[in-house]
N, C-alpha and C positions, 0 to 999 in steps of 0.2 A: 562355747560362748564366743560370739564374735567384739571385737573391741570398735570395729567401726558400727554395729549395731549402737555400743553405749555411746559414741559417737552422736551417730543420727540421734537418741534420742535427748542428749544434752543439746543438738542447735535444736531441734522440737521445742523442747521448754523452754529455751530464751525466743525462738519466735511466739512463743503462746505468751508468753510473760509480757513482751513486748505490745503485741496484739492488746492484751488484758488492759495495760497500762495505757494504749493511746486511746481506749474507748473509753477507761476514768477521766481521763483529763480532754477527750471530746477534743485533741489536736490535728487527727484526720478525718478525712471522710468515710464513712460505713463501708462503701466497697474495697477499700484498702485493707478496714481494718478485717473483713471477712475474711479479705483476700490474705493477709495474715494467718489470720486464727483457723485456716482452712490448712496452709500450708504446714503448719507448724504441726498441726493435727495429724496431718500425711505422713509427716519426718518421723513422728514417734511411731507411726503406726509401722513402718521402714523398718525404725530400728526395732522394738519389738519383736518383728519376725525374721531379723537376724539374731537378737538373743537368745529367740527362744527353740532357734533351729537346731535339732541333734547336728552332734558333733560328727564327720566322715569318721568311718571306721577303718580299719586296715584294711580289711580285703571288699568296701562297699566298694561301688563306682558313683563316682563323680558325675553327680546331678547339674545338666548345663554346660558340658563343653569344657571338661577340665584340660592340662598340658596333657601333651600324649608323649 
């Protein structure tokens, strides 16, 4: 389990929350508030696939360029 995954998907839900909340109260415009509930959607989906990435093993290699 990665910590910056539960990271990503805690600012997720406060962008989605946020998103939710200015389209009840009809404070922005639709294309913000998308542009929100879009973003917010992405974060979680981020973090997500760092939670739920297996964990490197000892003797795996390093997916993407690890230290050498």
């Amino acid at each position: 389990m990665d910590w910056w995954g539960v990271f990503y998907i805690v600012i997720g839900l406060w962008l989605v929350s946020r998103a939710i909340s200015s389209i009840a109260k009809g404070s922005s415009s639709w294309f913000w508030n998308l542009l929100w509930l879009a973003g917010g959607g992405y974060v979680i989906y981020l973090g997500y696939l760092k939670v739920s990435a297996p964990a490197p093993g000892l003797f795996t290699p390093v997916v993407g360029g690890g230290r050498r």
